[in-house]
C-alpha positions in Angstrom: 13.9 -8.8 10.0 14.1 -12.0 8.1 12.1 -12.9 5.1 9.7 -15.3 4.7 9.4 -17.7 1.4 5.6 -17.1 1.1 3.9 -16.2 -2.6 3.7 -12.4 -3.0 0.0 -12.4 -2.8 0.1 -14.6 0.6 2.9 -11.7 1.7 -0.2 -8.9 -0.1 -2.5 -10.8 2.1 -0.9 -10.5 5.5 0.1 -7.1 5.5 -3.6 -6.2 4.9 -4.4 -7.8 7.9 -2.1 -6.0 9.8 -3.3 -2.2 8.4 -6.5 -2.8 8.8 -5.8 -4.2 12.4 -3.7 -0.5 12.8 -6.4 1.1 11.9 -9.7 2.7 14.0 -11.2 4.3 10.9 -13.8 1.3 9.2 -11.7 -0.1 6.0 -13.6 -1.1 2.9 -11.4 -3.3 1.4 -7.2 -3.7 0.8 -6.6 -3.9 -3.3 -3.5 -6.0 -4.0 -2.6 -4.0 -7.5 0.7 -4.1 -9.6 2.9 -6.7 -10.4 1.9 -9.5 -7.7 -2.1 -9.0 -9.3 -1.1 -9.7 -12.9 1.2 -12.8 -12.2 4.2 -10.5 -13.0 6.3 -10.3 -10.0 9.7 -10.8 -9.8 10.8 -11.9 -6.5 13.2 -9.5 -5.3 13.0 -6.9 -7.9 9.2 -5.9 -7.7 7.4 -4.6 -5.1 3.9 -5.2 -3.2 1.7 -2.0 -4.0 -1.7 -2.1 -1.7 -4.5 0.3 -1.8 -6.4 0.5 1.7 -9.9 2.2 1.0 -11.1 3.6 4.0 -14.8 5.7 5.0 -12.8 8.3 7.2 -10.2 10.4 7.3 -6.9 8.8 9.2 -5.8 10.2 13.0 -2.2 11.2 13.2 -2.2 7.8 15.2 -3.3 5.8 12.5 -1.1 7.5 10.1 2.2 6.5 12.5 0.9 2.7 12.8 0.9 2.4 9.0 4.4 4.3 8.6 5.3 1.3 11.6 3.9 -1.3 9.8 5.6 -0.3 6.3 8.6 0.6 7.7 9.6 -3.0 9.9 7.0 -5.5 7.6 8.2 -8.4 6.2 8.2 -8.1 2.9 8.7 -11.6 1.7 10.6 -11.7 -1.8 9.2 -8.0 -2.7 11.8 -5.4 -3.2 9.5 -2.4 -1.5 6.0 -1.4 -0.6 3.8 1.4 -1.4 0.8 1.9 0.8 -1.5 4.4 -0.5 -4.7 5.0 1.2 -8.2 6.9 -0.3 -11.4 7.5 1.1 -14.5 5.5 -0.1 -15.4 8.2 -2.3 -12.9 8.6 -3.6 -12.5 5.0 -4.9 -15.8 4.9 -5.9 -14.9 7.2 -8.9 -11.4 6.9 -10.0 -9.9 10.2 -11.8 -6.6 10.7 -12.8 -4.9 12.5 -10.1 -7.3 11.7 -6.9 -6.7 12.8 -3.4 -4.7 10.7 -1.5 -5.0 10.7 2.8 -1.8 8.6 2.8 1.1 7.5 0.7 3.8 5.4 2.3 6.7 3.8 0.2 9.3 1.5 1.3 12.4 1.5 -1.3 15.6 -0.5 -1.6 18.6 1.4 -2.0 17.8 5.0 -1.4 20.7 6.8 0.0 18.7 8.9 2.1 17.9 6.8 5.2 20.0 4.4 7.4 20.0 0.7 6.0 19.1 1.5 2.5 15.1 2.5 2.5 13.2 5.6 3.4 9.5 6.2 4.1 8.3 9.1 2.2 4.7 10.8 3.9 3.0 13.8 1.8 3.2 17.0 3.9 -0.2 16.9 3.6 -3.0 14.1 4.1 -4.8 15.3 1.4 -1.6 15.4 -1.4 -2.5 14.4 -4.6 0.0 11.9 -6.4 -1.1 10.1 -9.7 0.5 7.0 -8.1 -2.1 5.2 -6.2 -4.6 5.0 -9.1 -2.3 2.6 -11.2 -4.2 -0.1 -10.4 -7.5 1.7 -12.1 -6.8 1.1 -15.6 -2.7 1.2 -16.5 -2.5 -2.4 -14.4 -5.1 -4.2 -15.2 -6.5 -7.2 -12.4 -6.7 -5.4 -9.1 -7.5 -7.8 -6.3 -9.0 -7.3 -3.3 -6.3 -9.3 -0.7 -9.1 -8.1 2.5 -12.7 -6.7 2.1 -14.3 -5.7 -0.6 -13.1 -6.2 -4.8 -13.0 -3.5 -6.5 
């Protein structure tokens, strides 16, 4: 797929449309977080990292649309993606190593998966990776890119 010239946060902005399109469960908000939030990015060596904060659990269905969306988006100038998705509550008080329903990341030059990237799931939707909560205090001026701020 081709990329587009667009600014990281206009790329952020888009593919929050498009999740929260993909998805049946109601969304509270997208959070752009990382370096495209603090003015940092790096056009084609940093990534876009979104947090989608939904009320409800994900289907199996849902969980495939996202890993669609990640895997053939256009990513603009961003190197990757990482998609992690939380439940409201979960958001609502941030701790160190919170329960995830979803992490997706999209990687350049991973060996393990045809044309250089790989999608990794959890084996579980409730894996707990430290990951997703960058944006709470180690990367300061989250924004929300659809829905609510943080």
């Amino acid at each position: 797929m081709e990329s587009t010239d667009e600014p990281p946060v206009v790329t952020a902005k888009r593919l929050g449309q498009v999740c929260r399109a993909a998805l049946v469960v109601p969304v509270r908000s997208v959070i752009l977080h990382g370096s495209a939030a603090t003015g940092q990015f790096v056009p084609g060596q940093s990534d876009i990292d979104l947090l989608v904060v939904v009320d409800d659990a994900l289907s199996p269905a849902e969980v495939n649309a996202l890993e669609n969306i990640v895997r053939g988006c256009d990513l603009g100038s961003a190197s990757g993606m990482d998609l992690d998705v939380v439940l409201t509550g979960v958001a609502a008080a941030p701790t160190a190593s919170p329960p995830q329903e979803l992490h997706l990341g999209r990687y350049p030059g991973e060996r393990r998966c045809t044309g250089g990237w790989s999608i990794h799931r959890p084996r579980s939707t409730r894996q707990v990776s430290r990951g997703c909560w960058r944006w709470s205090g180690v990367r300061p001026r989250p924004a929300a890119v659809d829905g609510m701020d943080p």
